[in-house]
C-alpha positions in Angstrom: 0.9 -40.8 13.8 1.3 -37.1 14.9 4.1 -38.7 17.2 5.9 -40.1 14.8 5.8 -37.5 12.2 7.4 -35.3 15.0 10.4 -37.7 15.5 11.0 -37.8 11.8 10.8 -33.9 11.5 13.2 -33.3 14.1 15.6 -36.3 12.5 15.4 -34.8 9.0 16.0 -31.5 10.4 18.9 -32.9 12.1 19.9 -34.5 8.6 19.2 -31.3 6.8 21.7 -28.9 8.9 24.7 -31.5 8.4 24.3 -31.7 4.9 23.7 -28.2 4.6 27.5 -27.4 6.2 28.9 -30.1 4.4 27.6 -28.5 0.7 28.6 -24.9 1.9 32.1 -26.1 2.9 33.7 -25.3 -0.7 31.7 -21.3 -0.6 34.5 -18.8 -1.7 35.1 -16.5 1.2 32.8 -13.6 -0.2 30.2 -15.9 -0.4 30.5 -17.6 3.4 30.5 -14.4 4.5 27.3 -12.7 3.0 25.6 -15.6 2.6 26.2 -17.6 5.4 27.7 -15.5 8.2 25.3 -12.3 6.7 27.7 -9.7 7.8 26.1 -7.6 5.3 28.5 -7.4 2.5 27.2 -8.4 -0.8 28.4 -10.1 -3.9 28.7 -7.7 -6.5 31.1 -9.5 -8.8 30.1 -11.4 -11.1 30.2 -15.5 -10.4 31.9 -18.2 -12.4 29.7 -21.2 -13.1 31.0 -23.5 -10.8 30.4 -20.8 -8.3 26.5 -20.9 -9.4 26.6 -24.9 -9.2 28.0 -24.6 -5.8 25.3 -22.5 -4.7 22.4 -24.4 -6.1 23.9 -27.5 -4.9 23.8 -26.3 -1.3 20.5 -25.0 -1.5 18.8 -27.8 -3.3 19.0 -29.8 -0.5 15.5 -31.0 0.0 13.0 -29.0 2.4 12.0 -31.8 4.6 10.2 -29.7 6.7 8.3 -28.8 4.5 6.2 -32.2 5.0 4.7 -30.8 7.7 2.2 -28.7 6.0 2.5 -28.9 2.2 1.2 -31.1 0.1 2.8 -32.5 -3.5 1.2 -30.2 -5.3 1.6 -27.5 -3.3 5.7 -28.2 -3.6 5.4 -28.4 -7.0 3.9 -25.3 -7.3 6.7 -23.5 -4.9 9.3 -25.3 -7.2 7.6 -23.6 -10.5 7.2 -20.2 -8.3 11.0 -20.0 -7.5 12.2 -20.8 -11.4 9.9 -18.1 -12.3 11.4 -15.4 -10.0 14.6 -16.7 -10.9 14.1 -15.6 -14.7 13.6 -12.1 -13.7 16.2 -9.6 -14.3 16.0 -7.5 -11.4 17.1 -11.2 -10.0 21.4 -10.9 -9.2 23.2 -14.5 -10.3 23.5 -15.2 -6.4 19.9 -15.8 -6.3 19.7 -17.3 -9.3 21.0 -19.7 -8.1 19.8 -20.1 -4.9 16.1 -20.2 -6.4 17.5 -23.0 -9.1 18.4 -24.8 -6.1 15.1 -24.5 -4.0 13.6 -25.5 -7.0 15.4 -28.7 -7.2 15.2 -29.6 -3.5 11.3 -29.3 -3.4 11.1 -31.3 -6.9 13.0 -34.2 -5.4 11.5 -34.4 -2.3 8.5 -35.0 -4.5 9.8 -37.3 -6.3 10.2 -39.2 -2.6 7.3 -38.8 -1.2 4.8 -39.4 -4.0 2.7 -36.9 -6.0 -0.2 -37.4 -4.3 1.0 -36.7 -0.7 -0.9 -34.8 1.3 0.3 -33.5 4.9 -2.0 -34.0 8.2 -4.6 -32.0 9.0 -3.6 -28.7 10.8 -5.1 -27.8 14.2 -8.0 -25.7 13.8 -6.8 -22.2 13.8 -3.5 -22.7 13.6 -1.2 -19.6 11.7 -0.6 -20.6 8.2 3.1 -20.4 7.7 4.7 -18.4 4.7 5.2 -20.9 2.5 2.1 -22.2 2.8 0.7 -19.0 1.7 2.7 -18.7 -1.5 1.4 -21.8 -2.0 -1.7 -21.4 -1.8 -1.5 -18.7 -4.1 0.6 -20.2 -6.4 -2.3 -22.9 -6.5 -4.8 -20.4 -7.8 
């Protein structure tokens, strides 16, 4: 099963990065730039709302990966997690959206794989990634 799992992580990953450059293909210039070539220039205008909906549609691409070691819940919990940060103010509209769009990618990959998925057992002592942290902790 472990086998198999790694085939269809690698082939989702595979899926993930061409849909990924197809969605960021209609990025104004400004935003291909910090946000995909990170040159270090920043978007300090403010952004129409297509702008925003191009954004969170790139970003809302579903975290496949993210089978690997989260459960359902766990997703669900990330998805709430990123709205909330999303609603703060010290939050620009650039990550507004990208947050939004998180949000939407983790929801619909549970919506595919079935609330009550839960990933295989991780190796004993094996690092606990990230996001499986703020999971956890979103959890409690």
């Amino acid at each position: 099963m472990k086998m198999r799992l790694s085939y269809i992580l690698e082939s989702g990953s595979i899926e993930y990065q061409r849909e990924y450059e197809r969605r960021v293909r209609p990025y104004p210039d400004d935003f291909r730039k910090a946000l995909i070539e990170k040159d270090g220039s920043i978007i300090s205008r403010s952004i129409s709302r297509a702008e925003s909906e191009i954004v969170r549609y790139a970003c809302a691409i579903p975290a496949f990966n993210s089978i690997d070691n989260l459960s359902a819940f766990e997703m669900q919990g990330l998805a709430d997690m990123y709205e909330g940060w999303a609603q703060s103010d010290r939050t620009d509209c650039v990550n507004v959206a990208r947050l939004h769009g998180w949000s939407d990618g983790l929801r619909s990959l549970v919506e595919v794989i079935g609330i009550d998925y839960v990933p295989p057992e991780a190796p004993p002592g094996a690092p606990v990634s990230l996001v499986k942290f703020l999971a956890l902790k979103m959890g409690r």
